[in-house]
C-alpha positions as a printed Julia matrix, in Angstrom:
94×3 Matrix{Float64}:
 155.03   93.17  106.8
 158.21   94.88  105.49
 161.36   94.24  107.61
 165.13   95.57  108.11
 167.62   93.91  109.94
 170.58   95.34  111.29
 173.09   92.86  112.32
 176.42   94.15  114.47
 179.57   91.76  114.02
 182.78   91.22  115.65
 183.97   88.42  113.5
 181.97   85.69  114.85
 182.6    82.53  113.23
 178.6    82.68  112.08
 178.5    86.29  111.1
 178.52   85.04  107.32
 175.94   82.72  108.18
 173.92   85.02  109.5
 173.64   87.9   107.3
 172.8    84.97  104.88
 170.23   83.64  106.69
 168.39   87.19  106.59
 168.76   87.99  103.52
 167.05   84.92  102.86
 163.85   86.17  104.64
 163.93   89.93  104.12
 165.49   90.03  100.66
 169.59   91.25  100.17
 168.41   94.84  100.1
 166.86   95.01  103.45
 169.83   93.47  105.54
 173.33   95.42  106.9
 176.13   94.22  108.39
 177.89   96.51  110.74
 181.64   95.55  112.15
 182.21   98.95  114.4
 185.05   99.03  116.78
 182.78   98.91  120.43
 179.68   98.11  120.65
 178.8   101.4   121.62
 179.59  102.92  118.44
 177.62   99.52  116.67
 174.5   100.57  118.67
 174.52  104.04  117.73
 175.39  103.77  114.58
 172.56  101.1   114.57
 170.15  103.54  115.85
 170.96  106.2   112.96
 170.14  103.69  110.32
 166.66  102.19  111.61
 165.83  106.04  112.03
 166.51  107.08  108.46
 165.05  103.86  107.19
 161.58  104.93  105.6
 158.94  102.2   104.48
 159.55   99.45  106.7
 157.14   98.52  108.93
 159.55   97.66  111.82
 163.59   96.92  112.05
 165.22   93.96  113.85
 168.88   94.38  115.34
 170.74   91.16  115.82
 174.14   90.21  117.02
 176.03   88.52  114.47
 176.21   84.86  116.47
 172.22   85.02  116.73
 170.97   82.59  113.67
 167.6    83.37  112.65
 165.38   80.16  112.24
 163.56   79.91  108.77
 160.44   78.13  109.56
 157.54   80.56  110.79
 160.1    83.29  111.14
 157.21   85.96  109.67
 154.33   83.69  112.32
 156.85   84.7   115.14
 157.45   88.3   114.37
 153.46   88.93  114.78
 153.15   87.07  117.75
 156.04   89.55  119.32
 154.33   92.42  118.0
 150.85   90.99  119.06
 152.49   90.83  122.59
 153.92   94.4   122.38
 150.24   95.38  122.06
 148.53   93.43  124.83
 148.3    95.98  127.79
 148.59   93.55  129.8
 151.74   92.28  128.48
 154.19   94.09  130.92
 151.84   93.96  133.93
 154.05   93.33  137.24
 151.89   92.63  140.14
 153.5    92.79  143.6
């Protein structure tokens, strides 16, 4: 499974930590750090680069104070997208 992460910062005291942390699991090539003025402008400009991004099988956006956790990190990313797939997954019964 071939990942991206996108990570938006605002000078969080664990932004270095973080963008660290990823590269660590998705290799330094597949990681960006953006530091836009709003939010807004983070998210879109987040948008534009996991739709030009070609080859990867899916892309993760993180906030900058959100530390990924080493162990099983790949284990946990299937499980979510295992989830995604289950029909039944976003069943709401009233």
């Amino acid at each position: 499974m071939k990942l991206f992460i996108v990570i938006r910062g605002a000078k969080e005291r664990t932004e270095a930590k973080c963008v660290s942390i990823a590269k660590d699991l998705v290799g330094e090539d597949n990681v960006v750090l953006l530091n836009e003025p709003s939010f807004a402008e983070a998210h879109i400009k987040s948008m534009e680069i996991g739709a030009s991004l070609v080859g990867f099988d899916y892309v993760i956006f993180l906030d900058a104070d959100i530390l990924l956790i080493k162990n099983n990190f790949f284990e946990t990313i299937e499980k979510g997208i295992n989830r995604l797939k289950d029909k039944n997954f976003y069943k709401f019964i009233v």
